[in-house]
KOLLO-558700 format. One record per residue (C-alpha): x, y, z; residue in three letters. Coordinates in steps of 0.25 Angstrom, whole numbers, padded with zeros to 4 digits, always signed. Example, Ala and Ser with C-alpha at 12.3 -4.5 7.8 and 13.67 -1.06 7.14 Angstrom:
REM KOLLO-558700
+0049-0018+0031ALA +0055-0004+0029SER 
END
This chain:
REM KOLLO-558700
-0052-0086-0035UNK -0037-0086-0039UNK -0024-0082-0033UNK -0013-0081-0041UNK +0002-0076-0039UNK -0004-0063-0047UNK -0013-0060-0037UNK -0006-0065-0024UNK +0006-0057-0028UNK -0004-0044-0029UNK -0008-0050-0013UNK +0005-0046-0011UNK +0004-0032-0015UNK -0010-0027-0012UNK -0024-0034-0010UNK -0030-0023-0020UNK -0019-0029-0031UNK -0023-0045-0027UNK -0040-0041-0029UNK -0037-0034-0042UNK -0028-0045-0048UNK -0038-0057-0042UNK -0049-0051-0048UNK -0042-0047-0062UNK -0043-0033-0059UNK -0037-0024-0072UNK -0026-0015-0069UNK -0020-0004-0074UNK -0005-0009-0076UNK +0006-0004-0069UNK +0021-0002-0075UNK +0029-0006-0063UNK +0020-0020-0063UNK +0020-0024-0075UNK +0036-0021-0077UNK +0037-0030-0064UNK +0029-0041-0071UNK +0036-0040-0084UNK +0049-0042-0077UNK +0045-0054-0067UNK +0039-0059-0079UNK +0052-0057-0088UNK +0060-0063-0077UNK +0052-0076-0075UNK +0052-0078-0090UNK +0068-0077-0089UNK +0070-0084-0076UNK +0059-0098-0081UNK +0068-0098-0094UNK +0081-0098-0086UNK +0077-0108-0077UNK +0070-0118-0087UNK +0086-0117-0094UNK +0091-0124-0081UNK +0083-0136-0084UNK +0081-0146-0095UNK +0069-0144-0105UNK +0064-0157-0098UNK +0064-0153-0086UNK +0055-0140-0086UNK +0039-0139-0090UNK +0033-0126-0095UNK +0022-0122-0087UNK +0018-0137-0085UNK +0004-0141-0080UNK +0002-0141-0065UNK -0005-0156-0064UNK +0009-0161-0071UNK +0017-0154-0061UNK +0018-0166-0048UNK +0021-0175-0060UNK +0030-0167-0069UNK +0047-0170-0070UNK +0050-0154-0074UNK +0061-0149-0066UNK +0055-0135-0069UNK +0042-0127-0072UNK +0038-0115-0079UNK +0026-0108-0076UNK +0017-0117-0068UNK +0003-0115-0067UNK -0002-0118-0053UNK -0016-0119-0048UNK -0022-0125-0033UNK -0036-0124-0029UNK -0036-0118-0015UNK -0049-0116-0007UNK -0053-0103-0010UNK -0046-0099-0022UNK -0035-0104-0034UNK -0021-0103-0034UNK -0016-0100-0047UNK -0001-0098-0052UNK +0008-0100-0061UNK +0022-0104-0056UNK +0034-0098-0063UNK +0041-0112-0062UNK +0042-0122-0054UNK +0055-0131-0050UNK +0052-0147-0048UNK +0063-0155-0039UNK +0062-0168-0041UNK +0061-0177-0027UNK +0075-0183-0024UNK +0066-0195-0016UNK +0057-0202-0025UNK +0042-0201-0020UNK +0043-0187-0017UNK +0038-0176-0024UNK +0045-0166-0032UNK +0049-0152-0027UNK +0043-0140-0034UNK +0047-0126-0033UNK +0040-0115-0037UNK +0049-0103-0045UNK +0046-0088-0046UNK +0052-0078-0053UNK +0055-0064-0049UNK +0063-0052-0056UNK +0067-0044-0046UNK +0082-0047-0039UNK +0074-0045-0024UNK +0063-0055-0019UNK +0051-0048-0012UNK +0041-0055+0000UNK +0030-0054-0013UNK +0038-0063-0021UNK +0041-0073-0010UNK +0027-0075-0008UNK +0025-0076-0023UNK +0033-0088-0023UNK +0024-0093-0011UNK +0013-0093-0018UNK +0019-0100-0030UNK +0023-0110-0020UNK +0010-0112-0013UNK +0001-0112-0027UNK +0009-0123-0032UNK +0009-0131-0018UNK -0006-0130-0019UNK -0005-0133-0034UNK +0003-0146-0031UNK -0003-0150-0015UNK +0009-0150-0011UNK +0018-0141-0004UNK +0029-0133-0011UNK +0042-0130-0002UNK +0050-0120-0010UNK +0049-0111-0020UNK +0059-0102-0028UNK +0060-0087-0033UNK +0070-0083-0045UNK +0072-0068-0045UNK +0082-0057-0049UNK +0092-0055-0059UNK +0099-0067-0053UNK +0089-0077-0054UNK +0092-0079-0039UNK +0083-0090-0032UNK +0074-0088-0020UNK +0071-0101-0015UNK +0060-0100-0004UNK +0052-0110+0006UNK +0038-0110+0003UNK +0035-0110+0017UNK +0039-0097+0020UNK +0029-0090+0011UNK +0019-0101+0008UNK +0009-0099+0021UNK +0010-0082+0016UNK +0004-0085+0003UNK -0005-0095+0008UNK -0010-0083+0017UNK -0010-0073+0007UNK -0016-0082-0003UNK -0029-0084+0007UNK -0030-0068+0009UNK -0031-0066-0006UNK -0041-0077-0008UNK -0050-0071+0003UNK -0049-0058-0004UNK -0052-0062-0018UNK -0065-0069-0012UNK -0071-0058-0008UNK -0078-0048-0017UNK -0070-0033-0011UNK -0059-0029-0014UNK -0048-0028-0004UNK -0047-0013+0001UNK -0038-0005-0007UNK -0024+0001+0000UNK -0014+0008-0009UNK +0001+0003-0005UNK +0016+0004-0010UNK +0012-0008-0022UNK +0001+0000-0029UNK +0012+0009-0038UNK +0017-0005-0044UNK +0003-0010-0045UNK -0005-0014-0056UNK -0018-0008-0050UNK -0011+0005-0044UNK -0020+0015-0052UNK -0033+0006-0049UNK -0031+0005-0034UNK -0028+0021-0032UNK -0039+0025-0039UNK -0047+0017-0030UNK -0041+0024-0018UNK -0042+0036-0021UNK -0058+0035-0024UNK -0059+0029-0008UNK -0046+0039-0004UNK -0040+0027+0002UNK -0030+0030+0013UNK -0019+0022+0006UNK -0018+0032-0004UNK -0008+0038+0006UNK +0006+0033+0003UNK +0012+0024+0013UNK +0000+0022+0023UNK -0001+0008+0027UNK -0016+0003+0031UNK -0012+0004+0047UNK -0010+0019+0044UNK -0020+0021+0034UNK -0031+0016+0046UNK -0024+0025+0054UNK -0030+0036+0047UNK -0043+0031+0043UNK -0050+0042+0054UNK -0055+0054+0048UNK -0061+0065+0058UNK -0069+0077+0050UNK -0073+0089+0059UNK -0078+0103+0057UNK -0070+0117+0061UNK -0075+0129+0059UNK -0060+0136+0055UNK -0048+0133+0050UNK -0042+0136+0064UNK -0033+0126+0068UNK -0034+0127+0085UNK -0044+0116+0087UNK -0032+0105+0082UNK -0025+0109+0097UNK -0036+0104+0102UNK -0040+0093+0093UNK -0027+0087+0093UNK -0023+0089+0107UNK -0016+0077+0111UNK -0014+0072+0097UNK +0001+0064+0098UNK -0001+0059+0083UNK +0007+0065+0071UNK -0004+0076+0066UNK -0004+0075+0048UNK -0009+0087+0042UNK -0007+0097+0030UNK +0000+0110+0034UNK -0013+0117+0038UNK -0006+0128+0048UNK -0016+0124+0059UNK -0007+0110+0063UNK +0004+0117+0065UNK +0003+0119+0080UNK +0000+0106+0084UNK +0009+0102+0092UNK +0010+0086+0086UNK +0018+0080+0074UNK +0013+0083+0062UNK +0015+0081+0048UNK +0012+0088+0037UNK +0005+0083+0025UNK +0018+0082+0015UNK +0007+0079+0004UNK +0002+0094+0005UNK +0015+0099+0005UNK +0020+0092-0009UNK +0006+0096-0016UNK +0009+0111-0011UNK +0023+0109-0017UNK +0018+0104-0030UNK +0007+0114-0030UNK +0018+0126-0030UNK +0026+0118-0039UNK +0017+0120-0050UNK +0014+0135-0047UNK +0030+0136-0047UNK +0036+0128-0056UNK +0047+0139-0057UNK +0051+0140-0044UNK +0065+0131-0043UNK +0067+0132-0030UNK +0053+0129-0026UNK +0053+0116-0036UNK +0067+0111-0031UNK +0060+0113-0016UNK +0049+0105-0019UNK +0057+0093-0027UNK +0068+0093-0016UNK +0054+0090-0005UNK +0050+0082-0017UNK +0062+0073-0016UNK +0061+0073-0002UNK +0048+0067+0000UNK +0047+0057-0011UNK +0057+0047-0004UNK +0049+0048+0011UNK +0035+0044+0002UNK +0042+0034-0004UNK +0046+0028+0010UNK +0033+0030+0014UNK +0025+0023+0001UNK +0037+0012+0005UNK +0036+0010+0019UNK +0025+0019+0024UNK +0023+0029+0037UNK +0036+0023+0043UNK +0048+0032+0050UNK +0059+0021+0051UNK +0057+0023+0035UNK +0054+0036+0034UNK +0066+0042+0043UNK +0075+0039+0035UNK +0070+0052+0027UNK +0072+0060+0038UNK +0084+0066+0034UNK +0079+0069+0019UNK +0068+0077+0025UNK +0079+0083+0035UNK +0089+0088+0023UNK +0077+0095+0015UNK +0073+0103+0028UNK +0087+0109+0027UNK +0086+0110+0013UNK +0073+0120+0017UNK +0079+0126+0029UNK +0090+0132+0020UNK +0081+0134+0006UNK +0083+0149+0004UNK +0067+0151-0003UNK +0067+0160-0016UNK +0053+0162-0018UNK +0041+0162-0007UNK +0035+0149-0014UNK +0049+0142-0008UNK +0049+0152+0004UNK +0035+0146+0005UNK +0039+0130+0006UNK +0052+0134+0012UNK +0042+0139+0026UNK +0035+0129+0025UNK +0043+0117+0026UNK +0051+0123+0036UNK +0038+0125+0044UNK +0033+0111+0043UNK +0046+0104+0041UNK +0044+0094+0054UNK +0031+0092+0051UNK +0034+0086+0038UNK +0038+0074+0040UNK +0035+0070+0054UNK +0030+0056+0045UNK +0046+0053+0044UNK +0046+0049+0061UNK +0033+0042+0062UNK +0025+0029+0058UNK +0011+0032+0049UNK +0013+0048+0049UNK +0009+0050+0033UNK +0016+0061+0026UNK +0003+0067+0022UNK -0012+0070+0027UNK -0017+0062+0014UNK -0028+0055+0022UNK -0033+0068+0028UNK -0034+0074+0013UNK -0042+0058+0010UNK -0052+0060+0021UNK -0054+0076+0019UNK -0059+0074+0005UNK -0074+0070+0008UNK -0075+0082+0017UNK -0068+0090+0005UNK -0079+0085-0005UNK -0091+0088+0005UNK -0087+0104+0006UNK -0083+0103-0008UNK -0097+0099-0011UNK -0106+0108+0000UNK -0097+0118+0004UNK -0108+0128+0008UNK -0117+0119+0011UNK -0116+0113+0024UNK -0116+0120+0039UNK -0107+0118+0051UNK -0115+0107+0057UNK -0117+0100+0045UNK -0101+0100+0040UNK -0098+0094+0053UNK -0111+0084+0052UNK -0104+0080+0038UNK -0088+0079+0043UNK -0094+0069+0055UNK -0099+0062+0043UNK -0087+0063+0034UNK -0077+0057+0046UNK -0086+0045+0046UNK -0087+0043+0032UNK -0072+0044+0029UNK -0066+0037+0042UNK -0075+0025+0036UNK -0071+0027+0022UNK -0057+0026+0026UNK -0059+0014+0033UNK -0067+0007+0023UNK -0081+0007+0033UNK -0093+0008+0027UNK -0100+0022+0029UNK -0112+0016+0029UNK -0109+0004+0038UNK -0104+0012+0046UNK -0114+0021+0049UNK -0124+0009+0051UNK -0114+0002+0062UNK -0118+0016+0070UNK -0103+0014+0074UNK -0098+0028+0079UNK -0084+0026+0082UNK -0069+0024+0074UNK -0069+0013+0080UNK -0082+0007+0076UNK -0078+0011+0062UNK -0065+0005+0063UNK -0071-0008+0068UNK -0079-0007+0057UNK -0067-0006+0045UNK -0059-0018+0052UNK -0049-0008+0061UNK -0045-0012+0074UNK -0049-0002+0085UNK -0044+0001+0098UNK -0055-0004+0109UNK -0069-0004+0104UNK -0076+0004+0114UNK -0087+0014+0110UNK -0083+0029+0107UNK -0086+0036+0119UNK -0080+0052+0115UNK -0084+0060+0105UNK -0070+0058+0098UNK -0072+0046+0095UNK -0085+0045+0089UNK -0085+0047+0072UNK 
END
């Protein structure tokens, strides 16, 4: 197998991205990527051209042959192709150019120092390690260690000279988790994150998560807090009546996420309201009115308010030292409310209802991991939504609730990617046996002994 700067730089990004470049995966294009490849491109044409003007034409090679290289009396090379055997795969690359010093003591070996280009005026971790691997390709390339390396970016042509041995053991180690996963024959497991808007395979990859419903589909969730919610618990009522959740929840100290069903509202824990539910009964209204100003500025002025807090989200995920700071945002629109005077009972409607659930909206903005929506209950109800869809009428008490102990099983290990079937077979009866089972550490190992805690 090969790894190249292509498919280590997608490492960088996703392991998803690194599969499908390895394995010459077609993609659907993506504007924001190719304009970032067209500039970087652009700019290393510019940049190789400037810097072969600061030599004479003797002392720099056009994309010269490697086996000439220890050899060769250029100053300067453009566009090296390098290539080292390692033991389980190929490292491949071609170098945007290359710097020879000449040894001032005779006997020793020249110094040669890898050069990359980048366009943009701010150098990022990603383009460090780039460099790195550069380095290290042609130090394998050569047998011979290579001690510096050199970054030209920005409208400046500003120079980054960087020791090799600060990122060199980094790319070494990257570079071995990448061969390990090219050489096996499954993909690695597909998790949406801030990268895929500007990704080539952005359209391919959420298609595939929506088939699975996979729990990255929810903005800002990082994979600690996507296994936190990895449990699904089906059980039977027999009425909407909402006094069995005193007791169910008795004791419950955790932040309680729900749509704005009026049965939570006596609990007596923090809650937040699924804010999801809210904008799609605003748009919902907003096409029945669409000539209701007062109703439209409402919603765009709540519009307005809550794109920035997402964006922080998508950004930095579930975290309140960077959500607070949009705390008094969320406190000036609550005044705006308090003193709206409506002028038609769509607006009288709204106006009630944020003033009602106004402190359980955004309770997220003072906790770690409290999502902004109940998104990954509306996931895990849609197989129970299909089944009455498809036998409303046709089942009894007993065997509803035969089916929802069924259905718990079946989603908690589809969305911890256990086999049913496996499961099933291991005659585990336990989270945590299932757990065990998709890789989780689990606190203790002793056998259920309560009925709560058997699936």
């Amino acid at each position: 197998m090969k790894v190249t700067p292509n498919v280590f730089e997608a490492s960088l990004k996703c392991p998803t991205k690194c599969w499908l470049r390895a394995t010459s995966e077609l993609s659907a294009g993506n504007t924001y990527a190719e304009w970032v490849k067209a500039q970087n491109d652009s700019y290393r044409t510019t940049e190789t051209e400037r810097l072969i003007s600061e030599f004479a034409s003797n002392e720099v090679a056009r994309s010269p042959a490697m086996e000439n290289v220890m050899a060769a009396k250029w100053r300067l090379a453009s566009s090296l192709a390098v290539q080292a055997k390692m033991d389980s795969y190929v490292l491949e690359a071609e170098l945007h150019a290359v710097e020879r010093l000449p040894a001032e003591d005779l006997g020793k070996p020249a110094e040669f120092i890898p050069i990359r280009f980048v366009f943009t005026n701010k150098i990022g971790n990603d383009d460090k390690l780039l460099l790195g691997f550069d380095v290290f390709a042609l130090s394998a390339s050569l047998g011979r260690e290579i001690g510096t390396g050199k970054i030209i970016h920005g409208d400046d042509s500003t120079t980054l000279r960087a020791k090799s041995s600060v990122v060199v053991g980094e790319v070494r180690k990257r570079i071995e988790q990448i061969a390990a996963m090219l050489s096996t024959a499954t993909p690695p497991e597909l998790v949406l994150n801030r990268h895929c808007t500007e990704c080539e395979f952005r359209d391919r990859c959420r298609q595939k998560a929506k088939e699975t419903d996979d729990l990255s589909l929810l903005s800002g969730m990082s994979e600690k807090e996507r296994a936190r919610y990895r449990m699904v618990h089906f059980f039977y009522r027999s009425s909407r009546e909402a006094s069995f959740l005193m007791e169910m929840l008795d004791g419950f100290s955790g932040i309680l996420v729900s749509d704005f069903f009026t049965g939570y509202d006596s609990m007596p824990c923090p809650q937040q309201k699924c804010l999801v539910h809210l904008v799609r009964d605003l748009d919902e209204d907003l096409v029945h009115n669409p000539f209701n100003e007062q109703f439209k500025y409402f919603a765009q002025d709540f519009g307005t308010l809550l794109r920035p807090i997402i964006e922080t989200v998508d950004r930095f995920g579930l975290k309140k030292r960077h959500l607070a700071k949009h705390k008094r945002d969320v406190g000036r629109f609550l005044k705006s409310i308090e003193v709206l005077k409506p002028d038609s009972e769509l607006v009288e409607k709204y106006h009630n209802r944020f003033l009602k659930y106004w402190p359980k909206m955004f309770t997220f903005l003072d906790y770690d991991g409290v999502p902004w929506n109940n998104n990954n209950a509306e996931h895990a109800i849609k197989r129970f939504a299909k089944y009455r869809r498809n036998t409303d009428g046709c089942y009894t008490e007993r065997s509803l609730k035969e089916y929802l102990i069924l259905a718990s099983v079946l989603e908690t290990c589809d969305f911890n990617k256990v086999n049913v079937l496996k499961f099933l077979l291991s005659k585990e009866a336990t989270l945590e046996g299932l757990f065990r089972m998709a890789g989780r550490k689990t606190k203790g190992s002793r056998p259920a002994d309560t009925e709560n805690e058997t699936l």
